[in-house]
C-alpha positions in Angstrom: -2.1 207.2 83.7 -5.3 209.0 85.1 -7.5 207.0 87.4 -10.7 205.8 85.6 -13.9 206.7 87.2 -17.5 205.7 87.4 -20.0 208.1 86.4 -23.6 208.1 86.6 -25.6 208.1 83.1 -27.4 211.3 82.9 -29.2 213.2 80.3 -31.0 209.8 79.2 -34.2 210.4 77.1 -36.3 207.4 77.6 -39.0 208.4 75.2 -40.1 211.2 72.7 -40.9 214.5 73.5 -44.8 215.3 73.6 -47.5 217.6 75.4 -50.5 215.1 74.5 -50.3 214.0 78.3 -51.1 218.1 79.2 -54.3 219.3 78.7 -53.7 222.8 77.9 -57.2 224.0 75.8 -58.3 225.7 79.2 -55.4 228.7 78.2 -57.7 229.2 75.0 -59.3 232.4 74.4 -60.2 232.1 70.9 -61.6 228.8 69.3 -61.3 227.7 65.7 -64.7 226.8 64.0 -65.0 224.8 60.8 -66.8 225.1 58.2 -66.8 221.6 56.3 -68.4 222.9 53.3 -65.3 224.9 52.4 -62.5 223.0 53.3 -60.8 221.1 50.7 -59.0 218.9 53.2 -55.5 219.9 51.9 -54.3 219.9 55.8 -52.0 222.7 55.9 -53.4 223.1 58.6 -52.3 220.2 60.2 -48.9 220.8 59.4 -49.0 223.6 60.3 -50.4 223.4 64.2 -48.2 224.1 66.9 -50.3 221.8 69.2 -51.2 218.8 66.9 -54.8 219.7 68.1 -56.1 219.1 64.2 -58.2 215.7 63.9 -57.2 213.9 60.8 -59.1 210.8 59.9 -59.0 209.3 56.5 -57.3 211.8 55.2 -59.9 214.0 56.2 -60.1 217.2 58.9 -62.8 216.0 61.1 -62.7 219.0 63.6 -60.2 220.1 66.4 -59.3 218.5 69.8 -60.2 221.4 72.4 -58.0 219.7 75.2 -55.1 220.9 73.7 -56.0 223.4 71.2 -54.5 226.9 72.6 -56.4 229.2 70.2 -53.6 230.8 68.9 -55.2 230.9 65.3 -52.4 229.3 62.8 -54.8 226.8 61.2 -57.2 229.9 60.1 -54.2 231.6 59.4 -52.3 229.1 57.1 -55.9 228.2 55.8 -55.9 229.3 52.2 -57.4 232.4 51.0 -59.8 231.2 48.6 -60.9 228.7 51.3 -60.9 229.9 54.4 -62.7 227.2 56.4 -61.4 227.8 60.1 -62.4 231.1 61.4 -61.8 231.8 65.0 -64.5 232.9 67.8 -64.1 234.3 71.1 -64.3 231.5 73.7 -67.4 231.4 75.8 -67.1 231.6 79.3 
């Protein structure tokens, strides 16, 4: 019978995976403004946000949160055609 040995517990994943802890908006080159008056609050593009840098509130889009908000453009992207709320801007600076 093979000898039984003691190995050390690895690949343990003590909690979920997240970036909230990096600020990353600093990469940006673009930034997403919003125009309020158009958007319907249907939050596709909150779903749809690689960097969960929509803010939601009361089932509401309030805005975007800059520290982690890369500029990659998805939210105006995925924003729909006869609304078109988020349009991106070069960065300043």
């Amino acid at each position: 019978m093979a000898e039984k040995k003691n190995l050390p517990i690895g690949g343990v994943i003590t909690e979920a995976g997240t970036a909230h802890e990096y600020v990353t908006g600093g990469w940006r080159k673009l930034k997403p403004l919003l125009d309020k008056g158009k958007c319907t609050n249907c939050l596709i593009c909150w779903v749809m946000c690689p960097d969960s840098a929509i803010v939601v509130q009361d089932g509401k889009m309030i805005g975007f949160d800059m520290e982690h908000c890369k500029g990659c453009g998805i939210c105006a992207e995925e924003c729909p055609d006869k609304v078109k709320a988020i349009k991106m801007e070069e960065e300043a600076g």
